[in-house]
C-alpha positions in Angstrom: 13.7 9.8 18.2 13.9 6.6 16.3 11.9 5.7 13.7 8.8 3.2 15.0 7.8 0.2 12.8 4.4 1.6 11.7 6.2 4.7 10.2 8.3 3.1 8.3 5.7 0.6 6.9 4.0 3.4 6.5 6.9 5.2 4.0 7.2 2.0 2.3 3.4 2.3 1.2 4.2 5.8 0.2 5.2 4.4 -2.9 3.4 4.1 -5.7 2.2 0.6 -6.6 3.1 -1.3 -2.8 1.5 -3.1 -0.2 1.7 -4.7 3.2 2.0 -8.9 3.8 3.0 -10.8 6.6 4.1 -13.9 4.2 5.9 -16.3 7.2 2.5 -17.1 9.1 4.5 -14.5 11.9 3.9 -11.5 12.9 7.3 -10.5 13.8 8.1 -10.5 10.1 6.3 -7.7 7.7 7.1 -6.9 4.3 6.0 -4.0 1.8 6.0 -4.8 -2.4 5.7 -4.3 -5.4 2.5 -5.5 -6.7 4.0 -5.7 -10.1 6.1 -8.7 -10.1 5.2 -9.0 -5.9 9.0 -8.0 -5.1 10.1 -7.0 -1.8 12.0 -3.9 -1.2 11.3 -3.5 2.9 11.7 -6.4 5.1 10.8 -5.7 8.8 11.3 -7.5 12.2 12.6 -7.3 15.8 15.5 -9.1 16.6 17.4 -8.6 19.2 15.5 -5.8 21.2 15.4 -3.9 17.9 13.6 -3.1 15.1 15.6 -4.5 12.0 15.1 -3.4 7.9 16.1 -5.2 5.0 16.5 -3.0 2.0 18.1 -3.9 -1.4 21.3 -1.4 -2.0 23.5 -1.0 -5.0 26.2 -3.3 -4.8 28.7 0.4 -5.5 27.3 1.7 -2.8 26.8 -1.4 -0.3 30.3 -1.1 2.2 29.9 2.7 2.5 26.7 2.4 4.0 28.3 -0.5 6.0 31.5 1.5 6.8 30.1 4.5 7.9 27.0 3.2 9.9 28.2 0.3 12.0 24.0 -0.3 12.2 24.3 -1.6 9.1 25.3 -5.0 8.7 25.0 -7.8 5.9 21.6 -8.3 5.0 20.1 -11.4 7.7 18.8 -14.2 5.7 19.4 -12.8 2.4 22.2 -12.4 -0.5 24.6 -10.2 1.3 25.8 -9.0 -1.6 22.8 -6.9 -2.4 21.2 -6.5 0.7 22.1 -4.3 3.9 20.3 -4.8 7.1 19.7 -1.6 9.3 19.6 -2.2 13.2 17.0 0.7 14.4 19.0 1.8 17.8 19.8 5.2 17.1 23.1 4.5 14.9 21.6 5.8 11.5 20.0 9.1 11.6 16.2 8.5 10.1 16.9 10.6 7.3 19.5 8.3 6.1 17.2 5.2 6.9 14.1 6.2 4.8 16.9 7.3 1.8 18.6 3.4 2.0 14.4 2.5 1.7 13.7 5.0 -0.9 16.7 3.4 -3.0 15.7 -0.2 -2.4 12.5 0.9 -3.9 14.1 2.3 -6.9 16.3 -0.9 -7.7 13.5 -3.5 -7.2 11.5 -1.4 -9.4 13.9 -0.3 -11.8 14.2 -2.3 -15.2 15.8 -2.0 -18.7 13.0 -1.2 -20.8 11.8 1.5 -18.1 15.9 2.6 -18.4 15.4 2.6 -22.1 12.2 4.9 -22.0 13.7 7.2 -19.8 16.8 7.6 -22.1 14.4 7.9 -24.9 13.1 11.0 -23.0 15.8 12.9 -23.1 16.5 13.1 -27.1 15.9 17.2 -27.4 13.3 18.0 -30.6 15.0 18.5 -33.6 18.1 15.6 -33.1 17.8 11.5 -33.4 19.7 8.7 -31.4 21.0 5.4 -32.5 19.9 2.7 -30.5 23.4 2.1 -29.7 23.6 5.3 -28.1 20.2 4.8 -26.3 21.2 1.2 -24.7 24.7 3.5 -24.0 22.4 6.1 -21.8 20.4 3.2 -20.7 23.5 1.7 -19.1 24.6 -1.3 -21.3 26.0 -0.5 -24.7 25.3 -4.3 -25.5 21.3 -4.0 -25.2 20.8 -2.5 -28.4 18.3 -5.2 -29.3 16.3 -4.8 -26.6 16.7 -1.2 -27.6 14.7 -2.2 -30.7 12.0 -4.6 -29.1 11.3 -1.7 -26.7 11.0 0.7 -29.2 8.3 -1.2 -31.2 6.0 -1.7 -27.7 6.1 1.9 -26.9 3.2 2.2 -24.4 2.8 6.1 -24.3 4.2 7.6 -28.1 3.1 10.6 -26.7 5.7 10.9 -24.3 8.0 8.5 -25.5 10.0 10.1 -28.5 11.1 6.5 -30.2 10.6 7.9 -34.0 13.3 10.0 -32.8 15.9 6.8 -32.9 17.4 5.7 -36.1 20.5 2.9 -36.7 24.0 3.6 -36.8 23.6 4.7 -40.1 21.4 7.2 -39.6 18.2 4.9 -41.5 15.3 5.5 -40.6 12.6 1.7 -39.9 11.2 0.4 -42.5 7.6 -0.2 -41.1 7.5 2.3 -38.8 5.6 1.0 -35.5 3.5 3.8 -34.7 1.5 4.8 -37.6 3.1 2.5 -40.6 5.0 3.4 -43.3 6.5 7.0 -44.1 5.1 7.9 -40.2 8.4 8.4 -38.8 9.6 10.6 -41.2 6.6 12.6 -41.1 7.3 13.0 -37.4 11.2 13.6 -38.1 10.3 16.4 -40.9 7.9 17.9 -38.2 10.6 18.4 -35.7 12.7 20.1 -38.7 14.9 16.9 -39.3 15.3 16.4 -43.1 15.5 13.3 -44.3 16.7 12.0 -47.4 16.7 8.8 -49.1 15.5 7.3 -45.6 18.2 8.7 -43.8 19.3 10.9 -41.2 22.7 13.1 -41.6 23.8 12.0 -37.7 26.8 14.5 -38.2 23.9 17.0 -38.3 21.4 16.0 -36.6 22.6 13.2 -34.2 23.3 13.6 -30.5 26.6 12.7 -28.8 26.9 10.6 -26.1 29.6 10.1 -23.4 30.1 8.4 -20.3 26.5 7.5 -20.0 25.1 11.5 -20.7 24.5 13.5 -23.7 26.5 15.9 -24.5 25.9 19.0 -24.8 26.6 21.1 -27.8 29.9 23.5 -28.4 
């Protein structure tokens, strides 16, 4: 069976945060957002006899779907470089359809400092990261400024390590954003980092980082 267009409008809304609009005054044409930032990531019509999709793709990842599934084409009315359309007529098995929408999801949605806070995440207790190496895991080296800007709005400390980031050097911040002075190394000394002087011995306590992933120890 192929998938109908109220199922897959349907998936789309599975997503957190999304919602339904017909923005063309026409029917034939309904889309499913973001409400953050009102971005589409599912474009629906008919066109030809059959139901089309519009989903944003990953420009590495673009001609394989378009190589492998003659159903999917250059996106139809939109920058072909990052957008795939998929003809519903039975050429993509539906499993494969509702990945390519679950992946235009992610990339409409994704953003650096949501890229930073993940990296953030993955600093194991007892170690610090540069914020070199975070914009490294984040997946641009040269971001280590917005590295920093992030760091200081952290939204959720809780969950978001960022005490746990120092600069190459191993120094700690001067004005520590969550809770002042002295607060980060308070938190550091808690998670049985020493710190001397205002500094962190990286070759002790600092995580390595390669091809985008930490390392894991010998």
């Amino acid at each position: 069976m192929m998938l109908t267009r109220e199922e897959v409008i349907r998936y789309g809304l599975s997503f957190p945060d999304t919602y339904q609009e017909a923005p063309f005054h026409d029917p034939n044409w309904q889309l499913v957002r973001v409400r953050k930032g009102k971005k589409a990531f599912l474009w629906t019509y008919e066109r030809d006899g059959y139901l089309n999709l519009n989903v944003k793709v990953n420009p590495e990842w673009r001609d394989f779907w378009r190589s492998v599934y003659p159903s999917v084409v250059p996106g139809y009315h939109q920058n072909k470089e990052h957008w795939n359309t998929i003809i519903i007529d039975g050429g993509v098995p539906d499993e494969v359809v509702l990945q390519m929408i679950a992946e235009s999801y992610a990339l409409v949605t994704d953003s650096p400092t949501k890229r930073i806070y993940e990296a953030v995440k993955q600093i194991p207790k007892g170690r610090v990261a540069t914020y070199g190496q975070i914009a490294e895991l984040a997946g641009d080296k040269k971001m280590c400024r917005a590295v920093g800007n992030a760091l200081h709005k952290n939204p959720d400390p809780d969950e978001i390590p960022c005490y746990r980031v120092v600069n190459a050097a191993g120094a700690l911040s001067g004005e520590f954003a969550f809770g002042g002075s002295g607060a980060q190394q308070s938190l550091l000394e808690a998670d049985g980092i020493k710190v001397k002087d205002g500094r962190v011995d990286l070759n002790l306590y600092g995580i390595r980082v390669a091809d985008g992933r930490i390392l894991q120890d010998p």
